[in-house]
LUMRO-319679 format. One line per 8 residues: number of its first residue (from 0); for each residue x, y, z of C-alpha. Coordinates in steps of 0.02 Angstrom, whole numbers. Layout:
<gutors>
NUM> X:Y:Z ~ ...
</gutors>
This chain:
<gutors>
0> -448:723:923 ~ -250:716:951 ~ -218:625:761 ~ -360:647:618 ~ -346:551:464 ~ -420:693:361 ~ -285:821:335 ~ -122:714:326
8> -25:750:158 ~ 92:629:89 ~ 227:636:199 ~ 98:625:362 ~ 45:482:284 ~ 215:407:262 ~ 249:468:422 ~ 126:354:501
16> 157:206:383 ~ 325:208:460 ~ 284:169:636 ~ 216:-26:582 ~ 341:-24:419 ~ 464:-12:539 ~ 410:-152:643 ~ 391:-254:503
24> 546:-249:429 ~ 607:-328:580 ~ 576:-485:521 ~ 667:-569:374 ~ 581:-728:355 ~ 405:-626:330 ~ 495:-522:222 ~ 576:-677:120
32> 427:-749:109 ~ 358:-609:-2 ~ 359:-626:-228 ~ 223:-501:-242 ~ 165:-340:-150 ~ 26:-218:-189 ~ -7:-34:-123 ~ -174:-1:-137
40> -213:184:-156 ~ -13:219:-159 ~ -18:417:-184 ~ 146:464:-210 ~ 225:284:-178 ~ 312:331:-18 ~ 255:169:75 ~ 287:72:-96
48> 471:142:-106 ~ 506:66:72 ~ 449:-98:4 ~ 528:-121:-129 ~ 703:-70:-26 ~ 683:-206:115 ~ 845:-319:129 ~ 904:-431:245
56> 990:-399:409 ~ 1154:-463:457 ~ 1198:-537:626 ~ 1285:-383:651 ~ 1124:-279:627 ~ 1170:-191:480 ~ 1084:-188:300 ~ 1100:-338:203
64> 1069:-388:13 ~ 907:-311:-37 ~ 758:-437:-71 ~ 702:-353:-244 ~ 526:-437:-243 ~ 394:-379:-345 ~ 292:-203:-293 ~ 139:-160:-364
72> 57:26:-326 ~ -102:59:-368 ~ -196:232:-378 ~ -308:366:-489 ~ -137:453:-552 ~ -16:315:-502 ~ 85:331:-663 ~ 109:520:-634
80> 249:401:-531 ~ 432:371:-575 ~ 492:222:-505 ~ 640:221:-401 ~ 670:44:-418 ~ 672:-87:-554 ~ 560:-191:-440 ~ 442:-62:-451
88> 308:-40:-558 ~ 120:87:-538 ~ -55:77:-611 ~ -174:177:-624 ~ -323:105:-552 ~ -525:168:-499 ~ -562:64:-345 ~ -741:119:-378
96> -751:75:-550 ~ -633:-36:-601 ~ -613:-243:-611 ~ -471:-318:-647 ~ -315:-275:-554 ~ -153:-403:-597 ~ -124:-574:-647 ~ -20:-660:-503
104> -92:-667:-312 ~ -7:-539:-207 ~ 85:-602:-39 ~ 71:-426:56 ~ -73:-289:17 ~ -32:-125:86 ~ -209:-15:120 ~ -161:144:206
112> -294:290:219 ~ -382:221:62 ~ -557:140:125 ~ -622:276:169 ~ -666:330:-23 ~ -712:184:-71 ~ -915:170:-98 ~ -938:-16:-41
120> -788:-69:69 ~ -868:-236:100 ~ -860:-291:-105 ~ -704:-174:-90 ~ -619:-336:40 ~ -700:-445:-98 ~ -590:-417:-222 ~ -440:-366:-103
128> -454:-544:-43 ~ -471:-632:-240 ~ -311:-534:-274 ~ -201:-606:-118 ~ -131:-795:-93 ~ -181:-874:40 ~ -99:-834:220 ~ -52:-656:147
136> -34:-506:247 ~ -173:-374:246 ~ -126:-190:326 ~ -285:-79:341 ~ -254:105:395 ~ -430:188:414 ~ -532:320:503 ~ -639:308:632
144> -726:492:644 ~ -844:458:783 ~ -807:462:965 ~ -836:507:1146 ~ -725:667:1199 ~ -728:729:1370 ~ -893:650:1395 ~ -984:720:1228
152> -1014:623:1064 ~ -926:690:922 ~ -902:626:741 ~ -840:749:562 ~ -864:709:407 ~ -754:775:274 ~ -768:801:90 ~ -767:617:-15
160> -759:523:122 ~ -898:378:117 ~ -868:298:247 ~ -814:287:407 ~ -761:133:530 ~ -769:60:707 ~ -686:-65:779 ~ -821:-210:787
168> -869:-140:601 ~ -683:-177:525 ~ -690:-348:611 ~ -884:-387:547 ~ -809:-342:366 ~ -637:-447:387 ~ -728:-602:441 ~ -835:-588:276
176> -724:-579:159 ~ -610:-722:231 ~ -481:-636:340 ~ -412:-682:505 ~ -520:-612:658 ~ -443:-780:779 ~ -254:-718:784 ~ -252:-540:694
184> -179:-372:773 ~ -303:-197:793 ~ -249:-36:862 ~ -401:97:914 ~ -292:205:1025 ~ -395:348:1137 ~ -481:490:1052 ~ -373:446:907
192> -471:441:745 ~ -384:311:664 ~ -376:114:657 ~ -235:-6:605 ~ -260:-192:566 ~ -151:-327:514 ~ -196:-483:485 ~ -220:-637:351
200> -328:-723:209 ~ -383:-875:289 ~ -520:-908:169 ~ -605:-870:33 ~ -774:-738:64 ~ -912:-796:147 ~ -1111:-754:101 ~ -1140:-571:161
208> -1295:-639:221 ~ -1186:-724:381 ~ -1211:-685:524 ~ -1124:-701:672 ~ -1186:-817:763 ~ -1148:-952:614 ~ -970:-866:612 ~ -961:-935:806
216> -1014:-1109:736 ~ -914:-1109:609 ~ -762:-1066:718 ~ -695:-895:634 ~ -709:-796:800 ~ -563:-794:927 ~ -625:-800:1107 ~ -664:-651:1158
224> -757:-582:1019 ~ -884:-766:1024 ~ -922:-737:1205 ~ -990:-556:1175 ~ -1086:-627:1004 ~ -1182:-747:1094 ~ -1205:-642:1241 ~ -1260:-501:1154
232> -1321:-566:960 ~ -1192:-439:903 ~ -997:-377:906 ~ -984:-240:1043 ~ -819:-148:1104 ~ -885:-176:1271 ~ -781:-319:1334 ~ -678:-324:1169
240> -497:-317:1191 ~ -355:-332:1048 ~ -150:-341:1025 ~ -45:-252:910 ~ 112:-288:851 ~ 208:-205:973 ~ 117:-319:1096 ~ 32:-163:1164
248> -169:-244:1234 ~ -316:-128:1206 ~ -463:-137:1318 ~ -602:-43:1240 ~ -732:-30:1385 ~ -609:104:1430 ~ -591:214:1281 ~ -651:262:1113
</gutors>
């Protein structure tokens, strides 16, 4: 493995959370757009804190007035925090145990390196998805600890970690709990244990009974990912291929 998930600290995490933070804050009407945010399993609030600083960008490229919407962080020990910001505020929050999380719908819901602890990530995107407005932005950040290295199967599993994800799994659990799997972004890079996701709530969940087959009638699937479904009766990375944000295309028949 060149990157694993497991042993980041806070600032590896942030570290990473830069590289699509970055590319997000590109754009000002996305980022004008936004009255609520949420960071779910927030740590230390380093991803939060870059929020909650986002301004606009003059013409001439150079920081503008800052947006000051709402951020929300969210985490066992999250009021251990001292807010930087007025705009900022933490809970502390069990996403195992606990129900109720805030009282408006949240535009943006940051979720880097949390799934992976939680015991049921599909009722997990349940209430991740009854929490956001519709045609909010979803960021997922999670491991995938199984692969094919030099032509042996591999996979780790480390202390309180419950799970585990691949590519056709996060897109399975998306698509049930109403998010985006037409026009959404994935990056699986090679023998790199970690996927990112971005994409939307489209709808609200569907039965977790569905399968995918009805998902192709119903017309949630994008192109590609129907035509392997109803070749195959299920969602292979053989023949899948996704976008991220930077435009980059991965083909996954080539790499795991």
């Amino acid at each position: 493995m060149t990157n694993s998930i497991y042993n980041w600290d806070s600032k590896a995490s942030h570290n990473h959370s830069l590289l699509a933070l970055n590319y997000l804050d590109q754009f000002d009407d996305f980022k004008s757009s936004i009255k609520h945010m949420a960071d779910f399993g927030c740590g230390k609030g380093l991803d939060l804190e870059f929020w909650a600083n986002m301004h606009i960008w003059t013409e001439e490229g150079e920081p503008g007035p800052k947006l000051n919407f709402n951020c929300v962080g969210f985490d066992l020990n999250a009021e251990n925090n001292v807010p930087n910001r007025h705009n900022i505020k933490y809970k502390n929050y069990d996403f195992n145990t606990d129900d109720v999380l805030w009282s408006v719908p949240f535009d943006v819901v940051w979720c880097h390196n949390l799934m992976q602890y939680i015991y049921s990530p599909v009722e997990f995107l349940g209430r991740v998805n009854r929490n956001m407005a519709t045609g909010g932005m979803l960021y997922l950040c999670v491991p995938s600890t199984v692969s094919v290295f030099q032509n042996r199967f591999q996979n780790y599993t480390p202390a309180q970690h419950f799970n585990t994800f691949t590519v056709s799994q996060i897109i399975y659990l998306l698509a049930l709990n109403g998010f985006d799997v037409n026009d959404f972004y994935l990056q699986k890079e090679q023998f790199v244990d970690i996927i990112q996701v971005v994409t939307y709530k489209e709808r609200k969940p569907l039965s977790y009974t569905t399968s995918w087959y009805e998902m192709a009638d119903m017309g949630i699937l994008n192109d590609n990912i129907k035509e392997i479904v109803l070749q195959n009766n299920i969602l292979s990375d053989q023949g899948l291929v996704t976008k991220w944000l930077d435009g980059t295309v991965y083909d996954y028949r080539w790499h795991t």
